[in-house]
C-alpha positions in Angstrom: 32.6 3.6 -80.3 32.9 4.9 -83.9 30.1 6.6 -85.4 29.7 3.8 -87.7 29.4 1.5 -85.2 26.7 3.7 -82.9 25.2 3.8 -86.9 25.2 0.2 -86.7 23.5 -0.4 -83.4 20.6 2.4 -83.8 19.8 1.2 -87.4 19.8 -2.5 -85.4 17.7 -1.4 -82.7 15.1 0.0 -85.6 15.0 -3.3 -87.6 14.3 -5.3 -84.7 11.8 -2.9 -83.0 9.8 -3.1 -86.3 10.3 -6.7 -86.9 9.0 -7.5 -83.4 6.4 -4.5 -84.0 5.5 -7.0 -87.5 4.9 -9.7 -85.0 7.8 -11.7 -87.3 10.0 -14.2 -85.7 13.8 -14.0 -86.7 13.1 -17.5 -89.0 10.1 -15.7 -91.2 11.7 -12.4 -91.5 15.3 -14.0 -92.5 13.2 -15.5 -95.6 11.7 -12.3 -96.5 14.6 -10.9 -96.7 16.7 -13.7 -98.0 19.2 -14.0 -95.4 20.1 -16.3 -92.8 19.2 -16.0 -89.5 22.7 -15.4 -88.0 22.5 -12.5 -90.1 19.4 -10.8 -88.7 20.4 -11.6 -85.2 24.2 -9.4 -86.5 21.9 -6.4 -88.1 20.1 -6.2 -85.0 23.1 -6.6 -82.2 24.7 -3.8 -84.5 27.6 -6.1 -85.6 26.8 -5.8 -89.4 25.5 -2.0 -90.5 23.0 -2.2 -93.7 24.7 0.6 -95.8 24.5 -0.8 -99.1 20.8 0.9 -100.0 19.1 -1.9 -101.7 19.8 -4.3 -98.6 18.5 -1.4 -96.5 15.6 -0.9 -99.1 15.0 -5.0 -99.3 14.7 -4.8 -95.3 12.7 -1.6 -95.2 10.2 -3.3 -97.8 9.4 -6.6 -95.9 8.8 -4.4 -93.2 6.6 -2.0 -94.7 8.3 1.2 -93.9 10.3 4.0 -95.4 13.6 3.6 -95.4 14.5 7.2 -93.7 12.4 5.1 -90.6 15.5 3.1 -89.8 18.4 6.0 -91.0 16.5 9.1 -89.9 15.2 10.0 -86.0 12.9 12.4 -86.7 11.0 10.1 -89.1 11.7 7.0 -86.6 10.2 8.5 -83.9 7.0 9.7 -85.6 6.6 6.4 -87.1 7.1 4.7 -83.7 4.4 6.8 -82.4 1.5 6.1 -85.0 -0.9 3.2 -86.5 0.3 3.1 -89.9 -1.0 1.7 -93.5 0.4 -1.9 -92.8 -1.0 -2.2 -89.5 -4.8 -1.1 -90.7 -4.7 -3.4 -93.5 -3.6 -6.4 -91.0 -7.1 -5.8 -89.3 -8.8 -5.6 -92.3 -7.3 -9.2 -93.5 -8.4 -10.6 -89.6 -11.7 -9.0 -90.1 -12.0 -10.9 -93.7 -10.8 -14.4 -92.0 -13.3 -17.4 -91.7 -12.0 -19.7 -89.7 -15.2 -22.2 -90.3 -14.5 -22.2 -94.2 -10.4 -22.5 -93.4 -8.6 -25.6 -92.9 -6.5 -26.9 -90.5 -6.6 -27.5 -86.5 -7.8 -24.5 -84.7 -5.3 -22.8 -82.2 -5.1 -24.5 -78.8 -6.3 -21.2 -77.1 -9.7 -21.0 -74.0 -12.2 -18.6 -73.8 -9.9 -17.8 -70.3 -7.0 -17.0 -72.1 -9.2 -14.8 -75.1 -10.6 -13.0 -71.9 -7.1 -12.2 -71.0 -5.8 -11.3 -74.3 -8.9 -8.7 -74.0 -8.6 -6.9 -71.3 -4.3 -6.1 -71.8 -5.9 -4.9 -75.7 -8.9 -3.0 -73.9 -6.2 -1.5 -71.1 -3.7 -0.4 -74.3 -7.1 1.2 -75.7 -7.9 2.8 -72.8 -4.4 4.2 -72.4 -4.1 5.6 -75.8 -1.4 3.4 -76.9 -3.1 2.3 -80.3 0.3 0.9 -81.3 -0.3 -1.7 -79.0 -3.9 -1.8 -80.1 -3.0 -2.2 -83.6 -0.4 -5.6 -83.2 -2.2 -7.5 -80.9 -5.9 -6.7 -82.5 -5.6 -9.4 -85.6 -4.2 -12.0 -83.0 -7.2 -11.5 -80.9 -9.6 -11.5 -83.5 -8.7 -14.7 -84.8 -8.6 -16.2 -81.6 -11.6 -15.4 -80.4 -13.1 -16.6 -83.8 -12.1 -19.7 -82.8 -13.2 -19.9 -79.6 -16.9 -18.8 -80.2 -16.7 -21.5 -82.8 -15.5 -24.3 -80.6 -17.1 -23.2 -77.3 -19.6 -25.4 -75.7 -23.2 -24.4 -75.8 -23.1 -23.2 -71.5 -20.0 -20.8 -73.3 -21.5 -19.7 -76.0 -23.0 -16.3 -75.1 -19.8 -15.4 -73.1 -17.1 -16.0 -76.1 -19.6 -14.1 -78.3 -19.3 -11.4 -76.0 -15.4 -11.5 -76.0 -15.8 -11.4 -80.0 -18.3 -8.7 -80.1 -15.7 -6.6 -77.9 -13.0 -7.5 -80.3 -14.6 -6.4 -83.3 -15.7 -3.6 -81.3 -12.3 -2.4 -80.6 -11.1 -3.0 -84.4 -13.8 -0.5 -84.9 -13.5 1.9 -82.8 -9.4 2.3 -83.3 -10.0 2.4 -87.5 -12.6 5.2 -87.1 -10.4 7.2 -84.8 -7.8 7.2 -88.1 -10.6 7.6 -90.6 -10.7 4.2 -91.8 -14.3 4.6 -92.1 -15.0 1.3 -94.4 -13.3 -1.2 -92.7 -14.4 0.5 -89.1 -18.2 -0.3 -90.3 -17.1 -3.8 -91.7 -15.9 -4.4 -87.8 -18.8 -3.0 -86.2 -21.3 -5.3 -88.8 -19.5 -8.5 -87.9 -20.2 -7.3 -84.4 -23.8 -6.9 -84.7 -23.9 -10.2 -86.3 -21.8 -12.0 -84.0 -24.4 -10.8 -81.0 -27.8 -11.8 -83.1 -26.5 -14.9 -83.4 -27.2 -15.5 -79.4 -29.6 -12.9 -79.0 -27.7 -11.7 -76.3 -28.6 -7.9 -74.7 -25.4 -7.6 -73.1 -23.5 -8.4 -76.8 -26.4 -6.5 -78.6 -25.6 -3.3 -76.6 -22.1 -2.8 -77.3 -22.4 -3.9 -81.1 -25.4 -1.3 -81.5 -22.7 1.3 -80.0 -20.0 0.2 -82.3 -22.8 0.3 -85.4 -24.2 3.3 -84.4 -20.6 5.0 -84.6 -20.1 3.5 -88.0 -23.6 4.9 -89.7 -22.9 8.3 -87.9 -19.3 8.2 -90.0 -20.7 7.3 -92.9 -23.5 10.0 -92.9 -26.3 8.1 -92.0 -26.7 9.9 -88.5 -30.4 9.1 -88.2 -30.3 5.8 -88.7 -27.8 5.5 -86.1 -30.1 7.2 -83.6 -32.9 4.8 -84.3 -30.4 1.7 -83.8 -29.4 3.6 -80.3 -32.6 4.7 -79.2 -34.0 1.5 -80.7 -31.8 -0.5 -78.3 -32.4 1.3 -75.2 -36.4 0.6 -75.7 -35.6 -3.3 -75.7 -33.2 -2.9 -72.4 -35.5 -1.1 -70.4 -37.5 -3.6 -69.3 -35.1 -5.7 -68.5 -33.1 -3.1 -66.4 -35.8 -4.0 -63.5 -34.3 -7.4 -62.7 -30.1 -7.0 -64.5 -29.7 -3.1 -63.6 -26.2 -3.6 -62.1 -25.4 -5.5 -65.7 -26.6 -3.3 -67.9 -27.0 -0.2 -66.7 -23.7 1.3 -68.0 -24.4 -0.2 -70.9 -28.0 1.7 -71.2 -26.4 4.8 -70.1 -23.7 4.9 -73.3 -26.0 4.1 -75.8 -27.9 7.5 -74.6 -24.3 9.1 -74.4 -23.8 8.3 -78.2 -26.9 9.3 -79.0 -26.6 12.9 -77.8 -23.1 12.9 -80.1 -24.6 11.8 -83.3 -27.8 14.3 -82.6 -25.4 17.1 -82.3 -23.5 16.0 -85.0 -26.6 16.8 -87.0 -27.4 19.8 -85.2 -30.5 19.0 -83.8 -29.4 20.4 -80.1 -33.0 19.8 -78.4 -32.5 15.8 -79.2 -28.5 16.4 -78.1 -30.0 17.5 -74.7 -32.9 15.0 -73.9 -30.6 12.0 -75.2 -28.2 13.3 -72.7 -30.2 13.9 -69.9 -31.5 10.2 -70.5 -27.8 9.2 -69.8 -27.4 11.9 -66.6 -30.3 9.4 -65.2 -28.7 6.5 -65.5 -25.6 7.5 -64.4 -27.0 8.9 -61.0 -28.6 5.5 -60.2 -25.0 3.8 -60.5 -23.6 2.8 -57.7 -20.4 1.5 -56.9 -21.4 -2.4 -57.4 -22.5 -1.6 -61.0 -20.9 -3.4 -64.0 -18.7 -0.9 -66.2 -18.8 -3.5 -69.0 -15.1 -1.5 -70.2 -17.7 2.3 -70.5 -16.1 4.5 -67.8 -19.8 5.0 -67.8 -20.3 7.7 -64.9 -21.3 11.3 -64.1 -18.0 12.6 -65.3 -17.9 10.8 -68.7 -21.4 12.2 -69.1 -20.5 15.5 -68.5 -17.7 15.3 -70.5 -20.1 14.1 -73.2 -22.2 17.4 -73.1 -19.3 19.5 -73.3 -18.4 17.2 -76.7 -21.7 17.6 -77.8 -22.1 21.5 -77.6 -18.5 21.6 -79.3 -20.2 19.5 -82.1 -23.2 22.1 -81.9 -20.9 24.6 -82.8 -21.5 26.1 -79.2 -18.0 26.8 -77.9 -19.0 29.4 -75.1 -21.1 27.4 -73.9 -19.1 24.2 -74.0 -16.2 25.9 -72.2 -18.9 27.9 -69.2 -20.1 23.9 -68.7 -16.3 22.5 -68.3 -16.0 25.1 -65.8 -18.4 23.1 -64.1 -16.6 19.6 -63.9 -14.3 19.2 -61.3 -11.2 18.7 -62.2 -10.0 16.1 -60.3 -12.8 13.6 -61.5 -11.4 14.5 -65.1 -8.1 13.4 -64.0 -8.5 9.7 -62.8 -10.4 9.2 -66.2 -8.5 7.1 -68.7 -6.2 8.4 -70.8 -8.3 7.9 -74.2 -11.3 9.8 -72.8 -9.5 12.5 -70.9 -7.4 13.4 -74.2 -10.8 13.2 -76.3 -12.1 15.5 -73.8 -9.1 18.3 -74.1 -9.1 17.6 -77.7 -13.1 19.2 -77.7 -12.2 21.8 -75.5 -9.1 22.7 -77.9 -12.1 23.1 -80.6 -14.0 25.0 -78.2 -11.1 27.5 -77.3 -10.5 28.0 -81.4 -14.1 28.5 -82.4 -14.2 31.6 -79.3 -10.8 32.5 -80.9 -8.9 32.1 -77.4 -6.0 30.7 -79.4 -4.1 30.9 -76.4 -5.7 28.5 -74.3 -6.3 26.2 -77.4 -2.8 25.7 -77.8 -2.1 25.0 -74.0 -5.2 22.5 -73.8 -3.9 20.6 -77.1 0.0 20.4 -75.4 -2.1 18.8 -72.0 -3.3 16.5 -74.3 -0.1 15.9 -75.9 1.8 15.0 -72.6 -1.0 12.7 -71.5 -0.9 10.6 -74.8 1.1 11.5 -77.3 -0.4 9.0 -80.2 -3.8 10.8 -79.7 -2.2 14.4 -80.7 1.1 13.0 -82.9 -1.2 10.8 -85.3 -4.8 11.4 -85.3 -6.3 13.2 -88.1 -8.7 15.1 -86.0 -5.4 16.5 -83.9 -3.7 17.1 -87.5 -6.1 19.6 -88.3 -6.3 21.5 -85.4 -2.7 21.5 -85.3 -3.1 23.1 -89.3 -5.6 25.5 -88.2 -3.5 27.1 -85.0 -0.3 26.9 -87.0 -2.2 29.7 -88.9 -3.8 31.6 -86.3 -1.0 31.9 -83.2 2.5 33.9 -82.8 4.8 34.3 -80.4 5.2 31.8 -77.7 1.6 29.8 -78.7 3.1 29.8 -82.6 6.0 28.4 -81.5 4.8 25.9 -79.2 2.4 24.8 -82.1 5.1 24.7 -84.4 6.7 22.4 -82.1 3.6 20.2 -82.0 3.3 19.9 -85.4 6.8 19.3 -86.6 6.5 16.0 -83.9 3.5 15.3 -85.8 4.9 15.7 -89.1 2.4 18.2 -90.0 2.5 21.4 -92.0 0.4 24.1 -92.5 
């Protein structure tokens, strides 16, 4: 094979990752380009190489990427690895959808099949694979629109629940890339969605996604009062459901102990998270999750994020010491990285540099999205590329230039 030709193929292999990646169909992305069909399917077999640049530019355009994405590997490969621009505003048009006020059949999709759709988005979530998160997100939305609109009334609560986790996903994924406006426009049509039924289940995970939305937008005590405000109306209700909600009632404590941190008020930071350490020892194995990893090792965890947020480092790393780690390691991927990721903040703020770098390449090797593409990771990355030599430098330099970062 010429090196034209293995130009041909890798540049083919590019287009069609990203047009499938676009969720566009050969038909629709032959239009937007202008071209026929038989030619896509040659550009992507390898057959036809795009080196004329505007033909290259044309296809790089309709799919909303650099061009260097399809010529370049370093740029490929960090551009495979992250949510980007196009993908955040494809929530945001999902989350400004109506299906009510739009005409036209609805799609022939069940609440069984929405539930489905759900849990493989909640599993890529829970994996760290936000890529995955990102495509089938506005799909799922608008599905599940239509399904709490068409549901019968003995369905009603349950598709609102599927919705309310939807939206609750969009959220949480757009403020883990600092999309902070559209994250709280998620998390309101969440809370909306679950007043409509009056529904605690529904009501409990919207306050959660809310709650994280105020605390980003600086209104951290209003976000407490939601949180603490919800856990007063479960409580008595925990007597009769406490398998269904208890994880549930657990997490809203768990977030409030973040947001109190994350206004330094340590004494609320410890009481809301002692609240949580009480629910979580009366869960038992026949408790509903409800998608939390609600447990004593997530609330540990927890502290140790909270005391990193309290600008406590020491003591965040002397109560890590005290998790086992082998309960850390059957956690999901998403909430074992956010955990390394605080302990990489705890190492740097006791200046251990050291093991601050090794704890942010654990993190790297267990999801490499969380590290390579996260502006949180990007500016611990910026800070160690300034404070490590020798073997921790280089290893950070390494990191960063598969991040794309620079000091």
């Amino acid at each position: 094979m010429t090196e034209q030709q293995d130009q041909a193929r890798t540049i083919g292999r590019r287009v069609r990752y990203w047009r499938l990646r676009r969720n566009l169909d050969r038909q629709r992305f032959a239009d937007l380009v202008g071209r026929s069909v038989s030619w896509v399917d040659k550009v992507e077999k390898g057959e036809r190489n795009l080196v004329r640049l505007p033909m290259l530019e044309r296809v790089a355009d309709v799919l909303g990427i650099d061009p260097a994405t399809l010529t370049d590997t370093k740029t490929a490969r960090r551009a495979a690895d992250c949510v980007d621009a196009v993908e955040v505003q494809t929530v945001r048009a999902a989350l400004g959808h109506y299906p009510s006020l739009s005409p036209g059949e609805p799609p022939p999709v069940t609440l069984t099949q929405v539930s489905k759709q759900l849990a493989y988005v909640d599993q890529a979530w829970l994996s760290s694979h936000f890529t995955t998160v990102a495509r089938h997100l506005p799909g799922l939305i608008q599905d599940a629109q239509f399904v709490t609109l068409t549901a019968p009334a003995a369905d009603e609560a349950a598709a609102r629940r599927v919705l309310v986790v939807a939206y609750r996903l969009a959220s949480s994924m757009l403020l883990k890339f600092e999309a902070h406006d559209i994250a709280w426009m998620a998390a309101d049509r969440a809370m909306h969605t679950a007043l409509a039924v009056d529904d605690t289940l529904a009501l409990a995970r919207a306050t959660r996604s809310v709650a994280r939305a105020m605390t980003s937008s600086g209104q951290g005590a209003d976000a407490i009062v939601a949180l603490t405000g919800m856990t007063d109306r479960m409580r008595p209700e925990l007597a009769v459901r406490e398998y269904e909600l208890l994880s549930l009632y657990g997490m809203l404590f768990l977030a409030a102990s973040i947001t109190a941190a994350e206004q330094d008020d340590g004494a609320l930071a410890l009481l809301m998270h002692r609240e949580a350490e009480a629910a979580a020892v009366r869960m038992g194995p026949d408790h509903e999750t409800h998608h939390t990893v609600f447990g004593p090792t997530n609330v540990a965890v927890h502290r140790v994020s909270a005391l990193v947020r309290l600008h406590e480092g020491g003591r965040a790393l002397e109560y890590a010491n005290s998790i086992d780690p082998a309960s850390v390691a059957v956690l999901p991927a998403e909430r074992k990285v956010n955990y390394f990721l605080d302990l990489t903040r705890a190492y740097a703020h006791t200046r251990q540099y050291q093991d601050a770098v090794r704890m942010l390449g654990q993190a790297e090797r267990v999801a490499p999205e969380e590290v390579r593409c996260r502006p949180l990771a990007h500016d611990l990355l910026r800070s160690l590329l300034t404070t490590t030599s020798g073997e921790a430098g280089r290893l950070v330099r390494q990191m960063a230039t598969r991040a794309g970062v620079t000091a």
